[in-house]
PDB file of N, H, CA, C and O in Angstrom:
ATOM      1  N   UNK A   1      19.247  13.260  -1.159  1.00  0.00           N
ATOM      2  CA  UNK A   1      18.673  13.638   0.113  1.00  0.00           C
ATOM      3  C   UNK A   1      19.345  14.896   0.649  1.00  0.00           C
ATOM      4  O   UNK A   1      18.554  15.699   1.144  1.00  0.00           O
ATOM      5  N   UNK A   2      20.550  15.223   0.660  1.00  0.00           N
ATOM      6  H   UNK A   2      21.192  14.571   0.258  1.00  0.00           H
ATOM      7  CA  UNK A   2      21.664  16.438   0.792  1.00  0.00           C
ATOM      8  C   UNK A   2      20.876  17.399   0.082  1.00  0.00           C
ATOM      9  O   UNK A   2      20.437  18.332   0.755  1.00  0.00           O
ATOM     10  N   UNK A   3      20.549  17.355  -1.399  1.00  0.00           N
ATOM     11  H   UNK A   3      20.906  16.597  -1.945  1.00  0.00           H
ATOM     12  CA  UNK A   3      20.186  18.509  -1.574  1.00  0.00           C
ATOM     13  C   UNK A   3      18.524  19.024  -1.341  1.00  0.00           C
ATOM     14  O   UNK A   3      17.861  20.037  -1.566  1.00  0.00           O
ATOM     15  N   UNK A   4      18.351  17.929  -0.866  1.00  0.00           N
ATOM     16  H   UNK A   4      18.889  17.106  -0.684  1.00  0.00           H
ATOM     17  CA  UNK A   4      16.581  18.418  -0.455  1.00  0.00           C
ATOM     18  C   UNK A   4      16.566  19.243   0.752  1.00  0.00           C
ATOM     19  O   UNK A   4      15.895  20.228   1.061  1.00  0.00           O
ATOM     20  N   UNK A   5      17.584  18.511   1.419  1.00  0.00           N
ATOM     21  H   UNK A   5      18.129  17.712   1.168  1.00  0.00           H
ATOM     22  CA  UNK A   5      18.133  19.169   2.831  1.00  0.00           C
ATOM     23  C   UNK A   5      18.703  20.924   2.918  1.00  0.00           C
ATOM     24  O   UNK A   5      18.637  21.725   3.850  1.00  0.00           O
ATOM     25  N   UNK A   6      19.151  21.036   1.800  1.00  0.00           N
ATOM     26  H   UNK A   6      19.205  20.386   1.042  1.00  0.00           H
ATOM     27  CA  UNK A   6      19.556  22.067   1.775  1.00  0.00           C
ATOM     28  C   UNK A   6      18.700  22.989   1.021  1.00  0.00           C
ATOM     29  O   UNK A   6      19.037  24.169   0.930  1.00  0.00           O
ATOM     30  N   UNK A   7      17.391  22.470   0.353  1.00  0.00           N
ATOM     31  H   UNK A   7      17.117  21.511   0.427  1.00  0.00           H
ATOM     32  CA  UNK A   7      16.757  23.682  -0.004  1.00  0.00           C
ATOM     33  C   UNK A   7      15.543  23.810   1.336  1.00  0.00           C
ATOM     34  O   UNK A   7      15.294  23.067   2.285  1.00  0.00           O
ATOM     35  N   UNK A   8      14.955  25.148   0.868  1.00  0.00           N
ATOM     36  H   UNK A   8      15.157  25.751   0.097  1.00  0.00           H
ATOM     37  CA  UNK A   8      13.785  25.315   1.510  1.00  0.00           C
ATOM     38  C   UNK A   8      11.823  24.744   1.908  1.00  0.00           C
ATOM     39  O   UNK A   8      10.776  25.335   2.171  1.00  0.00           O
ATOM     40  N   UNK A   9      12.222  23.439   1.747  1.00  0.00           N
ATOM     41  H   UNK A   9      13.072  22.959   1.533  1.00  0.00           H
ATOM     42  CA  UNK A   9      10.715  22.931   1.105  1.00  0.00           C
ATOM     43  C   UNK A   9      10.551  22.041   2.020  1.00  0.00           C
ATOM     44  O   UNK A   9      11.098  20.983   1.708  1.00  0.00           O
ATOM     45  N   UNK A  10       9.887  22.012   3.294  1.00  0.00           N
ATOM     46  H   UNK A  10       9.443  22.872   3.547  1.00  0.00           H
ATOM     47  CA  UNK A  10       9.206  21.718   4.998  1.00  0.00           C
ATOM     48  C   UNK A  10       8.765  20.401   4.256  1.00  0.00           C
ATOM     49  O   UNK A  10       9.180  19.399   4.839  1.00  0.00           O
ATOM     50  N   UNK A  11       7.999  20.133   3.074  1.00  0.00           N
ATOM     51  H   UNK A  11       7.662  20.947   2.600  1.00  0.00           H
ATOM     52  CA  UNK A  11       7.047  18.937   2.931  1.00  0.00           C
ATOM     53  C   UNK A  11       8.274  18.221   2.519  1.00  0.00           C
ATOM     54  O   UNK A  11       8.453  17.169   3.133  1.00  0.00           O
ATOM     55  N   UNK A  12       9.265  18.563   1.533  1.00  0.00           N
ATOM     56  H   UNK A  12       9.120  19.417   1.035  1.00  0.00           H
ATOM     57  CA  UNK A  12       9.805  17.703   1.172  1.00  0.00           C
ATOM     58  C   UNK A  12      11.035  16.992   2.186  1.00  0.00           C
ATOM     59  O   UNK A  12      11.527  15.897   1.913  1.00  0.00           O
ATOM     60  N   UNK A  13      11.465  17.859   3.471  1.00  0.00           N
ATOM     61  H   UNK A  13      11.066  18.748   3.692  1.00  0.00           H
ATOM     62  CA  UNK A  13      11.645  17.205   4.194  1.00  0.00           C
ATOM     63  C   UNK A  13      11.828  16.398   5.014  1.00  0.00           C
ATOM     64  O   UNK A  13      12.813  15.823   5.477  1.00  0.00           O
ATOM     65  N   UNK A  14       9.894  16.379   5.306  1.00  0.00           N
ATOM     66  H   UNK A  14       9.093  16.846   4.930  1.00  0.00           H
ATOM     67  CA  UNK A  14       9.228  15.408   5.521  1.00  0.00           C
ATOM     68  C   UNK A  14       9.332  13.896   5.567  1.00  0.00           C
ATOM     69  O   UNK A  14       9.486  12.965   6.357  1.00  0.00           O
ATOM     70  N   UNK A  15       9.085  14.291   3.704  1.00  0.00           N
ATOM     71  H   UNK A  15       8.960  15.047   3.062  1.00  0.00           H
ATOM     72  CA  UNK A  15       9.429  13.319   2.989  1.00  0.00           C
ATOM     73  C   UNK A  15      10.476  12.388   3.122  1.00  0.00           C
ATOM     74  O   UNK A  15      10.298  11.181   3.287  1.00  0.00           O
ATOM     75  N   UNK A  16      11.706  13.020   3.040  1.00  0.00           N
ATOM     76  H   UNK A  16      11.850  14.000   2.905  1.00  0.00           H
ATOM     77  CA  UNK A  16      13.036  12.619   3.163  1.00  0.00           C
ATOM     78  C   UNK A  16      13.260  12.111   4.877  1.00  0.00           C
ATOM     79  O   UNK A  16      13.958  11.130   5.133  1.00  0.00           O
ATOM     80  N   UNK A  17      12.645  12.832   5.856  1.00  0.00           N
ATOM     81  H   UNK A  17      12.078  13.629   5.648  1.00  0.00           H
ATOM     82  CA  UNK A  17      13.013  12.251   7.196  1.00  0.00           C
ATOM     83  C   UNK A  17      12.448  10.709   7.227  1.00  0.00           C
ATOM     84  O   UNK A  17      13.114   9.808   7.737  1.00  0.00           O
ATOM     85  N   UNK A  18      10.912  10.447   6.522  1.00  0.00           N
ATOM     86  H   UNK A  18      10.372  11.179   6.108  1.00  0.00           H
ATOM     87  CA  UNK A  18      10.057   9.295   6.719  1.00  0.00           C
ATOM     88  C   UNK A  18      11.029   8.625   5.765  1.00  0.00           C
ATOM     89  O   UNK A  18      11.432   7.614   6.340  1.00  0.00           O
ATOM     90  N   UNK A  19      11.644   8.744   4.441  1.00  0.00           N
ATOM     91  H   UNK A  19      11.316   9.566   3.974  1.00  0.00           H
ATOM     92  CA  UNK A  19      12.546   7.540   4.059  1.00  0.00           C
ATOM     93  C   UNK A  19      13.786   7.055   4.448  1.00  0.00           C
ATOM     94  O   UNK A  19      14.193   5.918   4.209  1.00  0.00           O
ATOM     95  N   UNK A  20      14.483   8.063   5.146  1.00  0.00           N
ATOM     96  H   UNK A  20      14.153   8.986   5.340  1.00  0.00           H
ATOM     97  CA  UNK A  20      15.623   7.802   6.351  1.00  0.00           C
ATOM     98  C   UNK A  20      15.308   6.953   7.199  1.00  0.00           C
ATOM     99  O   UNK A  20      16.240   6.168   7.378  1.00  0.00           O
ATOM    100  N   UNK A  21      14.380   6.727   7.842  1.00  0.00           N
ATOM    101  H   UNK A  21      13.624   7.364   7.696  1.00  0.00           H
ATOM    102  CA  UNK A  21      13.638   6.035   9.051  1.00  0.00           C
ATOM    103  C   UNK A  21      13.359   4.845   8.582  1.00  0.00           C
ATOM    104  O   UNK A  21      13.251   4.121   9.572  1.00  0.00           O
ATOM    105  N   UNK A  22      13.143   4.105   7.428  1.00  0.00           N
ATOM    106  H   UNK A  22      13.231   4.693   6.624  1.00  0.00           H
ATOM    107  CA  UNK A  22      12.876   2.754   6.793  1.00  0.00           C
ATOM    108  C   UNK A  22      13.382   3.019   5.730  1.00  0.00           C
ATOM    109  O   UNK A  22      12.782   2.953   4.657  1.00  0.00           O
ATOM    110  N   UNK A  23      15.183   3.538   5.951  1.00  0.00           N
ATOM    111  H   UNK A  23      15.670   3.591   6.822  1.00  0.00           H
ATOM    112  CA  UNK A  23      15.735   3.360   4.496  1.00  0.00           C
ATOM    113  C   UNK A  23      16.109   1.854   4.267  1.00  0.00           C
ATOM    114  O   UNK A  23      15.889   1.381   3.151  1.00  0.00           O
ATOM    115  N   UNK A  24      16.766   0.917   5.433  1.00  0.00           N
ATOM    116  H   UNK A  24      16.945   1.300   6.339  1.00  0.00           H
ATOM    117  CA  UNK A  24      16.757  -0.428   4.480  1.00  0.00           C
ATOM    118  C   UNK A  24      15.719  -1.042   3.878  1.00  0.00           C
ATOM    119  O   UNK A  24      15.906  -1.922   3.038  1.00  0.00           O
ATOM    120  N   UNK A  25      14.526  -0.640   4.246  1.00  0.00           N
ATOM    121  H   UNK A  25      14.374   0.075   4.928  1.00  0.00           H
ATOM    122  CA  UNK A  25      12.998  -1.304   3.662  1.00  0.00           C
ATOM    123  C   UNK A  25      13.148  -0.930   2.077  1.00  0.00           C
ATOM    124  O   UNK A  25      13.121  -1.745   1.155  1.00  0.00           O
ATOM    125  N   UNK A  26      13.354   0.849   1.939  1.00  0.00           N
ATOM    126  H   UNK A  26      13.376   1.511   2.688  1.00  0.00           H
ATOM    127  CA  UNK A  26      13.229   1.137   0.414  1.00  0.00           C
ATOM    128  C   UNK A  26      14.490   0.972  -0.057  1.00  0.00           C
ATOM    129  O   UNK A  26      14.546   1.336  -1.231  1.00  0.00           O
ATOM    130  N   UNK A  27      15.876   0.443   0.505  1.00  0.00           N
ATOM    131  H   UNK A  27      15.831   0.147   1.459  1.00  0.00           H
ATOM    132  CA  UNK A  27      16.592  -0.217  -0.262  1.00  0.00           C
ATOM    133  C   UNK A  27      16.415  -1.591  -0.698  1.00  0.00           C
ATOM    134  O   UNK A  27      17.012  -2.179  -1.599  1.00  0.00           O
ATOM    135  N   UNK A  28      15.513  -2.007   0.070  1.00  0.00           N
ATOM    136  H   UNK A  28      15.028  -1.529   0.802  1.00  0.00           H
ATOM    137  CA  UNK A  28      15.381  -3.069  -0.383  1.00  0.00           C
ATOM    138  C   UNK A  28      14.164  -3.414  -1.525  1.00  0.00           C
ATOM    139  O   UNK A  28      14.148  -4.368  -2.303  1.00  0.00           O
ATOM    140  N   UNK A  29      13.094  -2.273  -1.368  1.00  0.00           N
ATOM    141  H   UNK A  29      13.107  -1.499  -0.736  1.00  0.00           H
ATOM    142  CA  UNK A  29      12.036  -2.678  -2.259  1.00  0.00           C
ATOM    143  C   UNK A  29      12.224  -2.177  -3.730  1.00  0.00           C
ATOM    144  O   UNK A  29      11.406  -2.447  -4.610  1.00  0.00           O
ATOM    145  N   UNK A  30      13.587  -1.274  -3.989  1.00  0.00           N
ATOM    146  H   UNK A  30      14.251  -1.055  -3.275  1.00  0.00           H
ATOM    147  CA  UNK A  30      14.738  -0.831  -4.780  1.00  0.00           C
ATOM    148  C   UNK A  30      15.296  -1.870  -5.237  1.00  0.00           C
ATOM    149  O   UNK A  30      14.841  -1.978  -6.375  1.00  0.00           O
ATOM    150  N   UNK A  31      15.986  -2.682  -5.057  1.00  0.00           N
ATOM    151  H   UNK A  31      16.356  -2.595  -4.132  1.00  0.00           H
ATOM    152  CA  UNK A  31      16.944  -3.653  -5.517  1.00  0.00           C
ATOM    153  C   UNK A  31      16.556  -5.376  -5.464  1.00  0.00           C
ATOM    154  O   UNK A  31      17.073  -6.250  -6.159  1.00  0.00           O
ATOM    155  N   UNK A  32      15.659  -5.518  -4.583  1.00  0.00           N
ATOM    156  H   UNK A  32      15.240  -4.807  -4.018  1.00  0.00           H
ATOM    157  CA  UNK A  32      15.066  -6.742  -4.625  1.00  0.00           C
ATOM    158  C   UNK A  32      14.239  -7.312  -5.819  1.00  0.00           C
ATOM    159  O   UNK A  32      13.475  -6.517  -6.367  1.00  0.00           O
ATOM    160  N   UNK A  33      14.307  -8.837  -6.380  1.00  0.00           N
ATOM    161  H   UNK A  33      14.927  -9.482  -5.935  1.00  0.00           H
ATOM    162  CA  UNK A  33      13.349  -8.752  -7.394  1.00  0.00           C
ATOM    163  C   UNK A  33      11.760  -9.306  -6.668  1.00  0.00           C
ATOM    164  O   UNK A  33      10.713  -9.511  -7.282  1.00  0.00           O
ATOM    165  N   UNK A  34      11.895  -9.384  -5.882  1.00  0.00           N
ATOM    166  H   UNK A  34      12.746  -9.219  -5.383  1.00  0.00           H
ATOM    167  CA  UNK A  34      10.373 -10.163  -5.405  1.00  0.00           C
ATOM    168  C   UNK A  34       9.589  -8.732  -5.127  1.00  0.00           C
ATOM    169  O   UNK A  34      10.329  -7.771  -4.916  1.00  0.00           O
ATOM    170  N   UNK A  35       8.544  -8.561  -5.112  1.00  0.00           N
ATOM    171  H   UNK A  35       7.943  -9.342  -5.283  1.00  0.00           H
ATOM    172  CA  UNK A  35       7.200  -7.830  -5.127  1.00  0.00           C
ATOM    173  C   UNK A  35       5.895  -8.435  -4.546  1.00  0.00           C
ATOM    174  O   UNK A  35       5.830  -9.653  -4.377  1.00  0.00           O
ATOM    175  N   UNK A  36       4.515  -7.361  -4.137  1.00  0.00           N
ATOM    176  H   UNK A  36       4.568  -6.372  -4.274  1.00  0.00           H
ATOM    177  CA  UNK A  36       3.856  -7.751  -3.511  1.00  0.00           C
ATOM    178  C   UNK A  36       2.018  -8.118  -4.139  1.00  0.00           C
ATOM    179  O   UNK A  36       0.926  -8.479  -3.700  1.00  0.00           O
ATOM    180  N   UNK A  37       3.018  -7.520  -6.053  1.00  0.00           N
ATOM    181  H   UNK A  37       3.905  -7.227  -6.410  1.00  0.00           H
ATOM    182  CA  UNK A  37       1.559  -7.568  -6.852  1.00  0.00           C
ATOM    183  C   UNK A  37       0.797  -8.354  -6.629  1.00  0.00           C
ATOM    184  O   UNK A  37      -0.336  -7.881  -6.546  1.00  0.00           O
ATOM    185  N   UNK A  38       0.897 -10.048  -6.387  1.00  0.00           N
ATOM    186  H   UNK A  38       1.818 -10.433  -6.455  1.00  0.00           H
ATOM    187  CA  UNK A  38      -0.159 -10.829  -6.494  1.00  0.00           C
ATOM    188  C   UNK A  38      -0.900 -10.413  -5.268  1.00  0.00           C
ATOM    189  O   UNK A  38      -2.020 -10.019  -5.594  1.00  0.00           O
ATOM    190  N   UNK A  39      -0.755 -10.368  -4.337  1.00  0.00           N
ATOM    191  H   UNK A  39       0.155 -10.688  -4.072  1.00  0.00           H
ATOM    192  CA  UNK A  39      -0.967 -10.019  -2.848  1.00  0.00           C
ATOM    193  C   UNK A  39      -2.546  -8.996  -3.050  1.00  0.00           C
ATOM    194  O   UNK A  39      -3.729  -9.234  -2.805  1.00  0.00           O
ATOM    195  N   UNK A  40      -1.690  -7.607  -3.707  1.00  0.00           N
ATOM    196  H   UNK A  40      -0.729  -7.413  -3.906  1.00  0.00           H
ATOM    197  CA  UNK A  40      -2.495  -6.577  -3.446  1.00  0.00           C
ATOM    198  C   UNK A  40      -3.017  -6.811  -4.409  1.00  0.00           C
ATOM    199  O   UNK A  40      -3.932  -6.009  -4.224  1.00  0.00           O
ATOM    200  N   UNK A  41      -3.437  -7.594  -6.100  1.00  0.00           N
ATOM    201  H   UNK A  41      -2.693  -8.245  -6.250  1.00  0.00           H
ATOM    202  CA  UNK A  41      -4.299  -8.005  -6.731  1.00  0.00           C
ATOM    203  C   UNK A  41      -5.511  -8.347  -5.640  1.00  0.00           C
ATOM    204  O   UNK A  41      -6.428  -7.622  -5.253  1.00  0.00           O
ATOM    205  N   UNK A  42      -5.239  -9.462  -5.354  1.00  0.00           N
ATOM    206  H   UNK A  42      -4.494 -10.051  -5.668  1.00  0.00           H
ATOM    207  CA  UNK A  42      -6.524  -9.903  -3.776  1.00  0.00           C
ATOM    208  C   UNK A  42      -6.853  -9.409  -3.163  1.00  0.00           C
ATOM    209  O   UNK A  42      -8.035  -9.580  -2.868  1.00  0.00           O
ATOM    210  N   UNK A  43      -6.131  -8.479  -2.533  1.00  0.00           N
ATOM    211  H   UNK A  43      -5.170  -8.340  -2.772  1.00  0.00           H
ATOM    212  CA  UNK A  43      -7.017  -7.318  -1.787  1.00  0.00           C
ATOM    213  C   UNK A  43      -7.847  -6.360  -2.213  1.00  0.00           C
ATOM    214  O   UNK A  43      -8.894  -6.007  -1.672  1.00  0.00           O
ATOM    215  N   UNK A  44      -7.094  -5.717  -3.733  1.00  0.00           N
ATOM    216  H   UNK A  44      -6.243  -6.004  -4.173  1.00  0.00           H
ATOM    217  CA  UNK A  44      -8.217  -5.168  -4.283  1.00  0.00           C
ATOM    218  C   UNK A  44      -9.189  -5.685  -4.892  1.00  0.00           C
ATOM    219  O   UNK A  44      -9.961  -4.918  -5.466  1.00  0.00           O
ATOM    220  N   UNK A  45      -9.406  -6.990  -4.937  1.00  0.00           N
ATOM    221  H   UNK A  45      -8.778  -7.614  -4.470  1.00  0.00           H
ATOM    222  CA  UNK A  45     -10.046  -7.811  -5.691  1.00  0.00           C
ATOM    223  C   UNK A  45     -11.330  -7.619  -4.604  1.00  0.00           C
ATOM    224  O   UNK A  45     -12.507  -7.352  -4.847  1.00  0.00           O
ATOM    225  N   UNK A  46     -10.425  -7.935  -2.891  1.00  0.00           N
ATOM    226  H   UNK A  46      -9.469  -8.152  -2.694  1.00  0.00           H
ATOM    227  CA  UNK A  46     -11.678  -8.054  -2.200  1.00  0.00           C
ATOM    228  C   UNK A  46     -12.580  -6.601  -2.053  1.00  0.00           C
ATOM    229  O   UNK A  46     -13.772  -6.415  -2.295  1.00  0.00           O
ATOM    230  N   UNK A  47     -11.476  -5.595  -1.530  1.00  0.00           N
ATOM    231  H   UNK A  47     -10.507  -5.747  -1.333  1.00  0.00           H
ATOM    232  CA  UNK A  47     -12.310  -4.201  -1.597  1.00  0.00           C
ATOM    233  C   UNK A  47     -13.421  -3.708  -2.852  1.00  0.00           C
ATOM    234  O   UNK A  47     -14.226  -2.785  -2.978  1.00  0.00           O
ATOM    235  N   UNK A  48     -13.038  -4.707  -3.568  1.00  0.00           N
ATOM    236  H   UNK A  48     -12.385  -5.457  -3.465  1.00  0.00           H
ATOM    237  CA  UNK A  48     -14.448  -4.310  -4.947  1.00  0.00           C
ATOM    238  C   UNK A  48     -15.649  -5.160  -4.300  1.00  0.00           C
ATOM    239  O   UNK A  48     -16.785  -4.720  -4.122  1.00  0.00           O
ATOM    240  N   UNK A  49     -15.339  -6.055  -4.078  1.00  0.00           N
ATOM    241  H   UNK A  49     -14.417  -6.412  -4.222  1.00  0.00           H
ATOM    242  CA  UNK A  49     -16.886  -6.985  -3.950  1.00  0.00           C
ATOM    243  C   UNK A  49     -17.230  -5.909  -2.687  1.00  0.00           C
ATOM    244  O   UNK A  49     -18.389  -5.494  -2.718  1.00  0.00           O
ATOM    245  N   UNK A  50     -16.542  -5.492  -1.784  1.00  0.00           N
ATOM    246  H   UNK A  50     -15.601  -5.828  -1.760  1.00  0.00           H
ATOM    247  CA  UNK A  50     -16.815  -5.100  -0.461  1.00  0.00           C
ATOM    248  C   UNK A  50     -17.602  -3.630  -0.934  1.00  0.00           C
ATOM    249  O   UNK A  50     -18.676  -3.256  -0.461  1.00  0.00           O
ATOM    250  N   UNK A  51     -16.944  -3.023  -1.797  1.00  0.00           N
ATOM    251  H   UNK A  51     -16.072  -3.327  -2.181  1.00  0.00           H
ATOM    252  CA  UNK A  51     -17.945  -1.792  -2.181  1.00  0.00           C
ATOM    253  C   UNK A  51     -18.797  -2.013  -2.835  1.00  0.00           C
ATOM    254  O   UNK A  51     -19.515  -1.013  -2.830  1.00  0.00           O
ATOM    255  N   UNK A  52     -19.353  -3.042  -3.676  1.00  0.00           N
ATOM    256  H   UNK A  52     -18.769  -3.854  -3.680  1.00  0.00           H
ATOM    257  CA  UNK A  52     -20.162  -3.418  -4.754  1.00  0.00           C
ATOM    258  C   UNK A  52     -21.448  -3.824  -3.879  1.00  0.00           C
ATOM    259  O   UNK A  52     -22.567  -3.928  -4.383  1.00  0.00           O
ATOM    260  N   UNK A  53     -21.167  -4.051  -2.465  1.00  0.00           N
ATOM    261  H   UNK A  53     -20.258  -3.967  -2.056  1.00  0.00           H
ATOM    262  CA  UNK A  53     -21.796  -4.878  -1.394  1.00  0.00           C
ATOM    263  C   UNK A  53     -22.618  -3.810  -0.667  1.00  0.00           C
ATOM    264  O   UNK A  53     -23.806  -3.862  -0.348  1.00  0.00           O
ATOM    265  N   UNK A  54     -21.533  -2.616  -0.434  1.00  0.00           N
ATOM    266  H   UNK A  54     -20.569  -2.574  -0.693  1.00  0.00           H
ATOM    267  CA  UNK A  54     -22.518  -0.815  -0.157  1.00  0.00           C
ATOM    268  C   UNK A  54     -22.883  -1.485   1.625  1.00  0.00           C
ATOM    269  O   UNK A  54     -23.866  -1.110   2.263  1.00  0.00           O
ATOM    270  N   UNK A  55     -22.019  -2.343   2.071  1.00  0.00           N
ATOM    271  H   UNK A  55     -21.221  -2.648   1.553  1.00  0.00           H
ATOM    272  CA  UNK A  55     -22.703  -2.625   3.902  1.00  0.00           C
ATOM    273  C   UNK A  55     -24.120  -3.277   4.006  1.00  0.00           C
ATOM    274  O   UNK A  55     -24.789  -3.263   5.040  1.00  0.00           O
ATOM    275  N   UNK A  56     -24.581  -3.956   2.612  1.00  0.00           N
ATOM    276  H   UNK A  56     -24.038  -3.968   1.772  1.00  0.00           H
ATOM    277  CA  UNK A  56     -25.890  -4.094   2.738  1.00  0.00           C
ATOM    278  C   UNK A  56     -25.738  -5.804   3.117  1.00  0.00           C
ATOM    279  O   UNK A  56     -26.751  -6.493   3.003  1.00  0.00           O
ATOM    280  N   UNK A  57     -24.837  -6.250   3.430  1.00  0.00           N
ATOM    281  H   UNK A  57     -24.013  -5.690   3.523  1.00  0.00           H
ATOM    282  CA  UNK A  57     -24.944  -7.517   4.179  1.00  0.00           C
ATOM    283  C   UNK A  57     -23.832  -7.733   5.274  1.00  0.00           C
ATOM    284  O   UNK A  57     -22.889  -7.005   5.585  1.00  0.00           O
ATOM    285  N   UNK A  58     -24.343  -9.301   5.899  1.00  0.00           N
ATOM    286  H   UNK A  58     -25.109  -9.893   5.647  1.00  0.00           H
ATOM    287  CA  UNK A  58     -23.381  -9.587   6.708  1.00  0.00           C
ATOM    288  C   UNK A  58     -21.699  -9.926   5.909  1.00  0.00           C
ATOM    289  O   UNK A  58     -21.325  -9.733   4.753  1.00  0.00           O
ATOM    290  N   UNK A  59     -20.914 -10.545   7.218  1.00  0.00           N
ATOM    291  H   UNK A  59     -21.218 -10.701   8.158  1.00  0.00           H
ATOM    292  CA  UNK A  59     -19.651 -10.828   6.764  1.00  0.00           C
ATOM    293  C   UNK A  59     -19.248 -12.363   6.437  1.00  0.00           C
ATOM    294  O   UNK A  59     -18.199 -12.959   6.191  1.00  0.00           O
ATOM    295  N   UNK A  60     -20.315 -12.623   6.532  1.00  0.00           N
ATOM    296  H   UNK A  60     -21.167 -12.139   6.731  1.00  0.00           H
ATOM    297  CA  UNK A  60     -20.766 -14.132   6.111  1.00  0.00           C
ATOM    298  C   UNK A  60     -21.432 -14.570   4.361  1.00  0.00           C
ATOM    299  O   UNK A  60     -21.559 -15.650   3.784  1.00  0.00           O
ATOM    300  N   UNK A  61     -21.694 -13.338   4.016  1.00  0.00           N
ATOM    301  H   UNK A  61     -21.591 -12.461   4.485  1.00  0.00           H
ATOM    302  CA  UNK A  61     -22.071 -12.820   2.514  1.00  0.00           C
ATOM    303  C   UNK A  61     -20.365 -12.336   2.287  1.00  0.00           C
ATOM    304  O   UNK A  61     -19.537 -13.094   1.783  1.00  0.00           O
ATOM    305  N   UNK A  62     -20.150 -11.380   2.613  1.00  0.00           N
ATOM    306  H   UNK A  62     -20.822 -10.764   3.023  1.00  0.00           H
ATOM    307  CA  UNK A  62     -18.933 -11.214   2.111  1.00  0.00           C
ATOM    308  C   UNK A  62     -17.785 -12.283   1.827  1.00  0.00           C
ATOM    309  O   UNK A  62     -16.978 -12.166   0.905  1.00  0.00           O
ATOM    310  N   UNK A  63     -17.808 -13.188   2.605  1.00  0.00           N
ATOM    311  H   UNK A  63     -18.464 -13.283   3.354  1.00  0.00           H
ATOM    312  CA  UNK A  63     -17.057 -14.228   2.643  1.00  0.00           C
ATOM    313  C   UNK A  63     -17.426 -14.885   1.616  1.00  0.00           C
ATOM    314  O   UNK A  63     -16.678 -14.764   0.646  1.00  0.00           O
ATOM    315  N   UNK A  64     -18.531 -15.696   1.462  1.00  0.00           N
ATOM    316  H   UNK A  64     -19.139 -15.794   2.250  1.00  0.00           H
ATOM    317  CA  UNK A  64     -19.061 -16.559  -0.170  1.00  0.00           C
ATOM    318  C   UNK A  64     -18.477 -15.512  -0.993  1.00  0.00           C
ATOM    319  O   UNK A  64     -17.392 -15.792  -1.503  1.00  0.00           O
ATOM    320  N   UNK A  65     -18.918 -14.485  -1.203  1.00  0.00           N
ATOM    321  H   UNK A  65     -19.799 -14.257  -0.788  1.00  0.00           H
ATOM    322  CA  UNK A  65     -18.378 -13.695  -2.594  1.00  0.00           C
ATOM    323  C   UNK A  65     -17.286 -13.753  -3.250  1.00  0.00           C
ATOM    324  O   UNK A  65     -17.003 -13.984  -4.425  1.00  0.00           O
ATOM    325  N   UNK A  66     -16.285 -13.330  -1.637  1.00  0.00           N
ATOM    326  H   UNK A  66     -16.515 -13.142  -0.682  1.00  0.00           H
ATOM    327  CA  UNK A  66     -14.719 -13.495  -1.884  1.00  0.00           C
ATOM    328  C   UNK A  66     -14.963 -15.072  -2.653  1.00  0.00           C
ATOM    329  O   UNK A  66     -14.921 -15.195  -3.877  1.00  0.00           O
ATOM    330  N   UNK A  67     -15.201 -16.132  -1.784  1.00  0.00           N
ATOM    331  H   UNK A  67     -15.235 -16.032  -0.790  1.00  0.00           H
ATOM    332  CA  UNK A  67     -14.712 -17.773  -1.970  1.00  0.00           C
ATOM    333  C   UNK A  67     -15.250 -17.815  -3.461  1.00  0.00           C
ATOM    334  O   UNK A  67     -14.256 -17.998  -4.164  1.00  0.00           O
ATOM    335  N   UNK A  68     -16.075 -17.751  -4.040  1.00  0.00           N
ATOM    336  H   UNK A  68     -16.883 -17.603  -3.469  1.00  0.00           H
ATOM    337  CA  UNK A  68     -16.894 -17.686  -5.134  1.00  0.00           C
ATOM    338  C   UNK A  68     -16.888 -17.195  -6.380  1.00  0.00           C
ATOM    339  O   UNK A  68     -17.538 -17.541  -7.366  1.00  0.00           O
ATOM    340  N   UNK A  69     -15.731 -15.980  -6.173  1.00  0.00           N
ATOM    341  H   UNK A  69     -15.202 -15.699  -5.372  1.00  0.00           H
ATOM    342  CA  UNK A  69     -15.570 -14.831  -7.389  1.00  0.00           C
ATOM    343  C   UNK A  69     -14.205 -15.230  -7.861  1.00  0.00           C
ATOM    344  O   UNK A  69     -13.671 -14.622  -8.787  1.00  0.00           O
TER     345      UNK A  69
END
């Protein structure tokens, strides 16, 4: 982080200020063994039926799909 600091590069800064600010979070998502794969499997699982769906129904259709698929 020192030497990002010391060069010239505004984005990478950035960068480095936003991981200062929730550095115990990415020390922890660093060194911890638990993870959030199964999680975001399901979510993207749901965002497919949800685009496959194109808004052409209610959220009451969306729901069977999820329960169903």
């Amino acid at each position: 982080m020192a030497a990002v600091r010391a060069d010239d590069l505004p984005s990478m800064h950035t960068f480095i200020n936003g991981l200062e600010r929730d550095l115990d979070a990415v020390i922890a998502g660093l060194t911890l063994p638990w993870n959030s794969g199964i999680v975001e499997g399901h979510v993207n699982r749901i965002k497919m039926i949800k685009r496959q769906m194109d808004d052409r129904a209610s959220f009451t259709l969306l729901r069977k799909q999820v329960t169903l698929a």
